[in-house]
VEXNUSE-725396 format. One line per 3 residues: number of its first residue (from 1); their letters; for each residue x, y, z of C-alpha. Coordinates in steps of 0.001 Angstrom, whole numbers. Layout:
N
NUM> a> X:Y:Z ~ ...
END
This chain:
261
1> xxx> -41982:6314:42611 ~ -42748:3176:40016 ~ -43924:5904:37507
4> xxx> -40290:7513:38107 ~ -38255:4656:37726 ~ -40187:3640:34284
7> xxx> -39502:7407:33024 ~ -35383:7113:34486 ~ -35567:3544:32679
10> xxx> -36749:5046:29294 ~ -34498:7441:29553 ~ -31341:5370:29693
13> xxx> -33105:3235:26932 ~ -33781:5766:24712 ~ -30159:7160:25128
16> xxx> -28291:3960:24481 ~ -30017:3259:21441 ~ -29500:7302:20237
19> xxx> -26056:6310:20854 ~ -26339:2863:19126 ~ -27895:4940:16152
22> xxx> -24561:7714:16229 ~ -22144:5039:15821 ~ -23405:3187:13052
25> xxx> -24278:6597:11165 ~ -20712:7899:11809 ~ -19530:4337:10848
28> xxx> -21329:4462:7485 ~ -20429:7887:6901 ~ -16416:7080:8052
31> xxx> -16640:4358:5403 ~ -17638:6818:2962 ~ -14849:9397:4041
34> xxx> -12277:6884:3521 ~ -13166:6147:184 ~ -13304:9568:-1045
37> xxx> -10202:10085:907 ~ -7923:7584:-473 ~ -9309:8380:-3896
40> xxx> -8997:12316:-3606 ~ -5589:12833:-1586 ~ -4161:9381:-3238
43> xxx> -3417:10719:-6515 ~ -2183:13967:-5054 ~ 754:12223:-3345
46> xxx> 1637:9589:-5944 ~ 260:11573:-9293 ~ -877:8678:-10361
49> xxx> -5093:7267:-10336 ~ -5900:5589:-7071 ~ -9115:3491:-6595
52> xxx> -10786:2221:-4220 ~ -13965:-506:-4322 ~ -15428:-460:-494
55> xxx> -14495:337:2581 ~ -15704:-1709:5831 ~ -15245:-360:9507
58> xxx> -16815:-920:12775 ~ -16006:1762:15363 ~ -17304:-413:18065
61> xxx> -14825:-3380:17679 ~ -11859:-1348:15836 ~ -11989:-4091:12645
64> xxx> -11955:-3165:9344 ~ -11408:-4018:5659 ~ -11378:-2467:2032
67> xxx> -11574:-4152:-1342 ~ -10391:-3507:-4531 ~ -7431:-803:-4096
70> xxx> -5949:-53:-7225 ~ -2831:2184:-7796 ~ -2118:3064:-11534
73> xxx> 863:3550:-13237 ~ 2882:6802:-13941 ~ 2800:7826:-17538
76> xxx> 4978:6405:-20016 ~ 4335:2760:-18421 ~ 2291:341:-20311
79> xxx> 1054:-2032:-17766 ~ -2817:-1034:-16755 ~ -1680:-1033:-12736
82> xxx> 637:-1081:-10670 ~ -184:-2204:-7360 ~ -3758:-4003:-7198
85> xxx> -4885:-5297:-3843 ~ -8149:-7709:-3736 ~ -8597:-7415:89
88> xxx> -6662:-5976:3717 ~ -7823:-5692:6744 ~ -6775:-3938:9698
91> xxx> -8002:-3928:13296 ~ -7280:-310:15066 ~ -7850:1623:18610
94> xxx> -11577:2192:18112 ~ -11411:5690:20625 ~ -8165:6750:18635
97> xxx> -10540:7812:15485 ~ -11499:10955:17768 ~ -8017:11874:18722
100> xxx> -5205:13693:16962 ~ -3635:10660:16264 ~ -5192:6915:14935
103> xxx> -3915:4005:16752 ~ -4007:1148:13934 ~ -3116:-1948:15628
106> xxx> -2546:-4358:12579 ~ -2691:-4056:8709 ~ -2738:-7429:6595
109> xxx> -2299:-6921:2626 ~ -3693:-10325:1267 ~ -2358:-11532:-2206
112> xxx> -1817:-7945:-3695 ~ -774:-8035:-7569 ~ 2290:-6108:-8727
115> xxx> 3720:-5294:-12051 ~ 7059:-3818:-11867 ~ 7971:-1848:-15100
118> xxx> 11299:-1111:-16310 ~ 11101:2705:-18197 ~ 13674:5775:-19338
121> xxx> 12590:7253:-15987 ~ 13450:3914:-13814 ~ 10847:1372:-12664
124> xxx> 7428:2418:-11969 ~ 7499:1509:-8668 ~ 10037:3879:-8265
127> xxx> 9028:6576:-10022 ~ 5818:6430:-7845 ~ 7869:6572:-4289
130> xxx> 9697:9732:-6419 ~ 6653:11323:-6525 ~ 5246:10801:-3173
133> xxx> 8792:12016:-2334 ~ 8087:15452:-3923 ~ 5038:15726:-2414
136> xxx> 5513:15386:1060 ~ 9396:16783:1147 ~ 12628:13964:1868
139> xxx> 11611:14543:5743 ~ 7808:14070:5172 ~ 7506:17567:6848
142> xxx> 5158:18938:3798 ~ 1802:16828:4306 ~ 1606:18031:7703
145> xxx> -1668:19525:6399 ~ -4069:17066:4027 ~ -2944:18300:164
148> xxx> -6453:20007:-891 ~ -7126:21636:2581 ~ -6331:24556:4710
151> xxx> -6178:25351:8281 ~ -7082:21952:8947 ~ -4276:19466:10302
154> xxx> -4017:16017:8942 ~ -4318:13102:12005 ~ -1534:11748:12714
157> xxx> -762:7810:12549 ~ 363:5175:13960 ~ 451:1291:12702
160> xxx> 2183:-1147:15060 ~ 2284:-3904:12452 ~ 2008:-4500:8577
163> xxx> 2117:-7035:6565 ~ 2418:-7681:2754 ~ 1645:-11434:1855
166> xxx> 1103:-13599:-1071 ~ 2285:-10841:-3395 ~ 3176:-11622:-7009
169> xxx> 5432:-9604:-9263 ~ 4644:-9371:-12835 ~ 7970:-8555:-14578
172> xxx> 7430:-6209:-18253 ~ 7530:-8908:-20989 ~ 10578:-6650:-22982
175> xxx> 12425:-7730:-19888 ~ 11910:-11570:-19244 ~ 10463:-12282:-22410
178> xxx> 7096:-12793:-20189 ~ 7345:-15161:-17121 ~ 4616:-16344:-14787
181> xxx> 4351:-13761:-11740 ~ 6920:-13786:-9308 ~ 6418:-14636:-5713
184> xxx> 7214:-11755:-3403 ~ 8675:-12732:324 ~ 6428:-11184:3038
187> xxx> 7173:-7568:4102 ~ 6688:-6712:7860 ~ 6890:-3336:9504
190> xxx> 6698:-2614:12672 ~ 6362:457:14912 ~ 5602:3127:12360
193> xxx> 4640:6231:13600 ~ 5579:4856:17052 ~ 5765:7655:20132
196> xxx> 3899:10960:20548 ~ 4701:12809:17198 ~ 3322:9586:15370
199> xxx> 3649:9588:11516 ~ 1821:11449:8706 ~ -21:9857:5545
202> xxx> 2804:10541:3439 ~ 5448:9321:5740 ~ 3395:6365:5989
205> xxx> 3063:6084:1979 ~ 6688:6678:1935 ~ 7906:3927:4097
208> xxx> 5257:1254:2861 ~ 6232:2261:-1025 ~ 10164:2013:-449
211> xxx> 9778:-1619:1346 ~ 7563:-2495:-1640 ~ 9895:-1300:-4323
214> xxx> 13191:-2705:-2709 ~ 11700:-6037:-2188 ~ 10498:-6143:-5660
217> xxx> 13705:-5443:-7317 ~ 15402:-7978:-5271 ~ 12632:-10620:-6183
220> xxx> 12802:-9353:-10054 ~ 16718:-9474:-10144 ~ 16674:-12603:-8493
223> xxx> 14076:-13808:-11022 ~ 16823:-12931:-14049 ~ 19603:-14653:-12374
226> xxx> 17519:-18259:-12276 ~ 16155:-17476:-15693 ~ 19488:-16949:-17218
229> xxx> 20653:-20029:-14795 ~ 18286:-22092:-16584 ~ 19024:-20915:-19656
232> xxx> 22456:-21559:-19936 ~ 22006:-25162:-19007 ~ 19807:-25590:-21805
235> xxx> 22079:-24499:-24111 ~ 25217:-26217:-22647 ~ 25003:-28588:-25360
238> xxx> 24707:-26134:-28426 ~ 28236:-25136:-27305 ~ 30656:-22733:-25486
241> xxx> 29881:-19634:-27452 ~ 26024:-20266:-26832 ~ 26172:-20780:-23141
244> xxx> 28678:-17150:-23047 ~ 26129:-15192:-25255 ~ 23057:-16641:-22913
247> xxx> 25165:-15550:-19925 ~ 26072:-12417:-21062 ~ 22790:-11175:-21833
250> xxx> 21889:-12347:-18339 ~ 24073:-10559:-16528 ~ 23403:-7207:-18578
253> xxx> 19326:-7534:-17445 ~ 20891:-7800:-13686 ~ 23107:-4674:-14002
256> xxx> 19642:-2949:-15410 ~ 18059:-3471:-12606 ~ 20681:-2166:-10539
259> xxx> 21291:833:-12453 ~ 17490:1494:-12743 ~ 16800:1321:-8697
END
């Protein structure tokens, strides 16, 4: 009977460490697949070079981080990037990896860096959302499959909260003249992909890249009108006709942005 009991007993040990050894492989290997996921279907839905440092995620307590996500620019823009995010994390519904759908719980974008571009086409930012527009359709119906696959559906999502703070804006020098970056107000979203259907990568991309870009303008605009603010009190005493000129060129940068959204 004692000789029973020690072979039941190895048994169980033996099988919770096999399992202890599945989840960390399939946790290194996830990490992998993320990486090469972001950085392969990435590009496909913005056009535009997407990198991505490191990706950390336990599947036994949900948490999770990446570093170094970097989202070029469309061509025809000079600045080197145009999102850049140091660090996120995100905690998510460890069992809902498995499933048809992922159950991400919370996002948190730390401190990302943002240049916004004015160009012929519009703003970069923009232009970006235009193309992740074209690639998924205006209802998001055309990444129901992953871009480079067949036969194979993409998960669906869902993210119950995300959150954008600490961002700066970098406005293009032949705008401002160059300014230190501007501070961007937190974004939140809340129940994406909310209820059974949930919410595809793109959709996702879509939402997360028009709260981005409309905040930014906003923040940019905003940015001319104190400039030009400042301006004009500085030159209050060189005269009428100086303090009109300083205005006027003001209020023609505002009316760019708002013809350029």
């Amino acid at each position: 009977m004692k000789k029973i009991k020690k072979i039941i007993l190895g048994i169980l040990i033996a099988l919770v460490v096999l399992v202890v050894v599945v989840v960390v492989a399939v946790s290194f290997f996830l990490d992998s697949a993320i990486k090469k996921g972001v950085e392969t279907y990435g590009p496909q839905f913005t056009k535009v070079d997407v990198k991505l440092d490191g990706v950390s995620l336990s599947l036994l307590s949900g948490a999770g981080s990446i570093k170094g996500l970097v989202v070029g620019n469309p061509e025809g823009y000079k600045s080197p990037h145009a999102i850049s995010v140091g660090k996120a994390s995100l905690t998510l519904s460890p069992g809902s990896v498995f499933s048809d759908k992922i159950v991400i719980k919370s996002v948190r974008v730390e401190a990302p860096d943002i240049a916004f571009e004015l160009g012929s086409g519009g703003n970069n930012l923009k232009k970006i959302l235009a193309n992740v527009e074209a690639a998924t359709g205006s209802g998001g119906s055309k990444d129901t499959k992953a871009p480079a696959e067949s036969g194979k559906p993409a998960k669906k999502l869902q993210v119950d909260d995300f959150v954008i703070t600490g961002a700066k804006v970098r406005v293009g020098a032949t705008v401002l003249g160059g300014t230190a970056p501007i501070p961007l107000p937190d974004i939140h979203l809340t129940g994406l992909g909310a209820g059974p259907e949930g919410i595809t990568p793109g959709e996702l991309t879509k939402k997360i890249l028009t709260a981005l870009e409309e905040g930014t303008v906003k923040a940019a605009a905003g940015a001319v009108t104190g400039l030009g603010k400042d301006a004009v009190n500085a030159a209050r005493d060189a005269g009428k006709t100086a303090t009109e000129a300083v205005g006027n060129v003001t209020k023609g940068v505002t009316d760019l942005f708002k013809k350029k959204k």
